[in-house]
N, C-alpha and C positions, 0 to 999 in steps of 0.2 A: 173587639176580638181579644180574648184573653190572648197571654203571652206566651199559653202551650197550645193555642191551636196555630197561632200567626208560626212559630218553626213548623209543625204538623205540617203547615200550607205551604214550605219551600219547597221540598221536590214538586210537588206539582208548578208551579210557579215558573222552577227550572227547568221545566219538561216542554214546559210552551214557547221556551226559548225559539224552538225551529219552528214556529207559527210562521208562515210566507205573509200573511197579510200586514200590511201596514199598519194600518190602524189598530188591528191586535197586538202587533207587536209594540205600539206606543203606551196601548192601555198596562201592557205586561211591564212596562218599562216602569210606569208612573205606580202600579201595586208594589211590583218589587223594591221601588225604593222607600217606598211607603212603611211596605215590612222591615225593609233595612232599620229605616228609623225606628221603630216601632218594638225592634226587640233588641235590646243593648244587651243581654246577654247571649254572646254567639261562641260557639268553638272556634278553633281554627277552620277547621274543616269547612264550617259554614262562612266564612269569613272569607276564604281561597276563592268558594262558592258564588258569592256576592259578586266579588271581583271580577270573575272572570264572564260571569252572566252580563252582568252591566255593563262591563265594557262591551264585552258583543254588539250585544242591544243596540249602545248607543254610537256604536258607528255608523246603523244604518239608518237613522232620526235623519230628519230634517235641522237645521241649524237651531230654528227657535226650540224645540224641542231638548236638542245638545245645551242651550244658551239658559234653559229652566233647572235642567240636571245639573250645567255648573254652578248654577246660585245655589239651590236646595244645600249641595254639599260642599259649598267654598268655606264654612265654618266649623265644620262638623272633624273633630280628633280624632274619629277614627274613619276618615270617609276611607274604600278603598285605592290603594296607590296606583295601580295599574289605572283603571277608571279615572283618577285626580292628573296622573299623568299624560294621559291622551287628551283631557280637557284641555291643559294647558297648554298642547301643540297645536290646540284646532285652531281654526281662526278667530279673531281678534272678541268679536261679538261674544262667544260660545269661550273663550280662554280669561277673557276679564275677569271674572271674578274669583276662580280659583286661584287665577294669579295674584293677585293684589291680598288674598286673605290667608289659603286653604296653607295651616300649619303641617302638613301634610309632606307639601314638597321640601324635598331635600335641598340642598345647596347643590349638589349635582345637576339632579332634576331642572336648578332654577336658571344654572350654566349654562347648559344644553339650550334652553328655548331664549336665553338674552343673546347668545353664541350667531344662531340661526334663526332670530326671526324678527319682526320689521320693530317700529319706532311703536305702536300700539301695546304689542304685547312687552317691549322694555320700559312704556312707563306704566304700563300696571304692576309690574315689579317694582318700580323704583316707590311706590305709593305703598308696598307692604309695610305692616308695622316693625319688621326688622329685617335689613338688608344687609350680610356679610359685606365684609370689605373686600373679597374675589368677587363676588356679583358684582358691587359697584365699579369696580375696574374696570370691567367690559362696557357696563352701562356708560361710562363714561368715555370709551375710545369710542364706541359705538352709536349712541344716540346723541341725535341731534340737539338742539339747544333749547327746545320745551323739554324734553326728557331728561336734559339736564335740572333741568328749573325745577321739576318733577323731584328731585333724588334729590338735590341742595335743600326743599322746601322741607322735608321729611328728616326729623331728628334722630328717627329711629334707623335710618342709614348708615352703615360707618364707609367710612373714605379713610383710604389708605395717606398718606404725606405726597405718594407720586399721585393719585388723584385728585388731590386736592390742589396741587400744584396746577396740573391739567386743567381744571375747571376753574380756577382764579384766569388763568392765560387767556381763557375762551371767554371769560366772563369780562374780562377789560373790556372786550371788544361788542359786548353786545348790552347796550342798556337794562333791556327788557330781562338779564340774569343780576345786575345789581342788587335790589333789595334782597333777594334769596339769597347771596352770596354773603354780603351785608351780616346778615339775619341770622347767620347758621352758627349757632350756639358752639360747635365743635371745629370752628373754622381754624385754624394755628394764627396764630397773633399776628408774626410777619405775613402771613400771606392777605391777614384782614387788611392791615396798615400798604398791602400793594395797592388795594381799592385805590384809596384817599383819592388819587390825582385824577383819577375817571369817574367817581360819581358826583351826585349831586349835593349840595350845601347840607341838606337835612341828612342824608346816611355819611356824608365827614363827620358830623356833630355824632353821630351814634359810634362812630368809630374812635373819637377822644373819649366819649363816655367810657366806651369799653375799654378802653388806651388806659382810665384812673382808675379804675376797679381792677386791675389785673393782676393779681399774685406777686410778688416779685421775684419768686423761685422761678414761677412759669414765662415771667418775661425776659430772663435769662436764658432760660432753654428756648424758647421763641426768636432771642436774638444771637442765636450759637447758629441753631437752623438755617436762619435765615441768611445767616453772613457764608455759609456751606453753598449756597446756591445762587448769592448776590456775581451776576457776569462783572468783568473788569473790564470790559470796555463799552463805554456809554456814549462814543462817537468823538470827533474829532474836536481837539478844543482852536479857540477863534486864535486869528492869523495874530494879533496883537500878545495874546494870552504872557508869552515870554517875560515883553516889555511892560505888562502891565503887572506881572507878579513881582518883577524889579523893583517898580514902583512902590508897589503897595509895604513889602517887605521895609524897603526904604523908611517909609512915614513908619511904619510898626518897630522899627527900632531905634525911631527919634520922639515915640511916644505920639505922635501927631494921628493916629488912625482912629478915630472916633466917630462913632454914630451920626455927628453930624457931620463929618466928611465926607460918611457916605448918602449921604442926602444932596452933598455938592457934587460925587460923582453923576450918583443919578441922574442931578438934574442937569449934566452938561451934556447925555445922553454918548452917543456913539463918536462924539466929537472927543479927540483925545483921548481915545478909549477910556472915555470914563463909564460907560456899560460892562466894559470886561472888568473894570479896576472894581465897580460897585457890586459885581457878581464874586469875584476871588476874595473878596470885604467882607463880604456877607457868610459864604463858604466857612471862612476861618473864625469868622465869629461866633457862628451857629456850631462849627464844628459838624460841617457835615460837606459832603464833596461839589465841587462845580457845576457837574451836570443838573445835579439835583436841586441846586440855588438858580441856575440859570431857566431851568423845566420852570420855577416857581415866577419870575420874574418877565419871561418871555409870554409862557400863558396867563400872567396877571393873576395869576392863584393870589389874589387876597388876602385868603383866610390864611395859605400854608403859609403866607410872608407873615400873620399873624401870628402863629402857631413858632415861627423861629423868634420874631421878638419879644415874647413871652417868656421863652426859655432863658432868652438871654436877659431878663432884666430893663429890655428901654422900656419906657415910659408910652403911653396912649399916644402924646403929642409926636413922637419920633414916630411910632409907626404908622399916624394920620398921616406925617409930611408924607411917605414913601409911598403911601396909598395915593395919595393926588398927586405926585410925580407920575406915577406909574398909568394911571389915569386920565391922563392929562390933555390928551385927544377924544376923551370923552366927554359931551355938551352936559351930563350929571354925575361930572364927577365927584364934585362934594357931597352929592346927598349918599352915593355911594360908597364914597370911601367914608363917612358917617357910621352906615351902615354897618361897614367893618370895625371901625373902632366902636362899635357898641359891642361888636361878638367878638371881638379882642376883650375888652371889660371881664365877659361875664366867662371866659375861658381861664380854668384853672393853673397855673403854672404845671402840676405836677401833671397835669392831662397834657400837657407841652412837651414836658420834660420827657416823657415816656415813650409820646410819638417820635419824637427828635431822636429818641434811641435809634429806631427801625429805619429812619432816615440815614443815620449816621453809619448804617451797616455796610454800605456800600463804599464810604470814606472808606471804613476797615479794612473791605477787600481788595481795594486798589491798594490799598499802602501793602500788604501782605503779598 
């Protein structure tokens, strides 16, 4: 049908609109959208026309019906809004796809149905190829932690800094958000470097990768940020803590405080505090706070006790010892701590040196 009879055939088309049958009114539905397509030059008028017929129509469709009308125009630039906006408040089935695609919707529009409607229709938004950082805010107070997974996995997302903050918090706590959180090319530095101590061996290594690639403009403003929102209290320190900073201070000003004394703390364990003495040794040397040496040392972090002797310069053989000290209740702990001094080897200083910043931020904040 040429393209001056397909307009000819609107009023008529629009006249059938108040057909009571069902089934005629589906056939009317699936022509008219047909003709929509079919004539890309339209007036206004005809255009108001469209909109306001189609929407009609397809209120009173059945779902699968509603569910073919949103795919047909989830892509389409100039679907009608009225019509694109009712799709997207129907239910889940029948709103999919204009949600997830139709360039159509407004950021108002996309408000409204993230604002008020279940976990379905906010991760077919969080799936669009661009998501404002006012939608993702909601998406993010709002949906549950696939729908987060949903909007972290998606680059075309932006997250605000209090969003992103939000979903690092949420994501500590839930594995199954890791590598998506990991992964998100727009993450802020400090909040990548909060991961470290909650995921798994292979996303730390991807997180010193990104630690040596990183600007150094940008790892300045990443470690200003982050020292802006490091809390200053990280729990209470151990009942000895006093007597054993006397100590330590003591041997540090008689030049006596060396790597391998802290290997003699360690290995005298909790006796003597030499646990707190090898933790406030460690601290000072790495130049980074207590809690955060003791977090390393308590959970056997390894790698992170790797990751501070690299920065500081000891040697494979020094942070083996500390690795089988630390170990040392375990029936393999040499093939283990092996293990570690192989991914101490092949870990850069300067990928050390950078994480050891974001570490160091929380020293800052307590001293400030």
């Amino acid at each position: 049908m040429s393209e001056t009879a397909t307009l000819s055939r609107l009023p008529d088309l629009i006249s059938l609109a108040e057909e009571g049958s069902s089934e005629k009114r589906r056939a009317l539905l699936r022509e008219l959208t047909d003709h929509f397509f079919g004539s890309p030059q339209r007036t206004e008028t005809e255009t108001a026309l469209y909109d306001t017929v189609l929407d009609r129509l397809a209120a009173d469709m059945e779902t699968a019906v509603r569910a073919e009308l949103s795919a047909r125009f989830s892509t389409a630039p100039d679907a009608p809004h009225t019509l694109i906006r009712r799709l997207a408040n129907d239910e889940a089935a029948v709103a999919g796809a204009v949600l997830a695609a139709s360039p159509v919707l407004t950021d108002d529009d996309l408000l409204g149905v993230v604002r008020r409607h279940g976990q379905d229709h906010l991760r077919a938004v969080s799936a669009r190829p661009t998501v404002s950082e006012a939608v993702s805010d909601v998406i993010v107070e709002r949906g549950d932690d696939e729908t987060l997974g949903t909007l972290l996995r998606n680059d075309g997302a932006r997250l605000s800094r209090k969003a992103s903050e939000a979903a690092v918090e949420r994501a500590k706590s839930n594995p199954a958000l890791h590598e998506a959180t990991v992964s998100r090319a727009t993450l802020p530095p400090d909040l990548l470097n909060d991961m470290y101590f909650v995921v798994e061996a292979r996303l730390r290594t991807r997180i010193l990768e990104q630690n040596a690639r990183l600007d150094p403009g940008l790892l300045e403003s990443a470690l200003a940020a982050g020292r802006a929102r490091v809390a200053t209290d990280d729990g209470a320190l151990p009942a000895d803590y006093s007597e054993c900073l006397a100590y330590v201070e003591e041997l540090k000003a008689a030049g006596q405080l060396s790597p391998q004394m802290l290997a003699r703390f360690l290995r005298s364990g909790a006796k003597g505090g030499g646990r707190t003495s090898f933790l406030i040794a460690l601290a000072q040397l790495a130049d980074i706070d207590f809690h955060t040496a003791r977090q390393i040392v308590e959970r056997r972090e390894l790698d992170a006790l790797a990751v501070v002797c690299k920065a500081a310069d000891l040697d494979r053989a020094l942070f083996l010892t500390y690795a089988v000290v630390l170990l040392n209740d375990d029936g393999d702990a040499m093939a283990k701590a092996h293990s570690y001094a192989r991914m101490y080897a092949d870990l850069s200083k300067e990928a050390a040196l950078r994480t050891l910043r974001f570490w160091r931020m929380r020293r800052g904040a307590v001293a400030a």
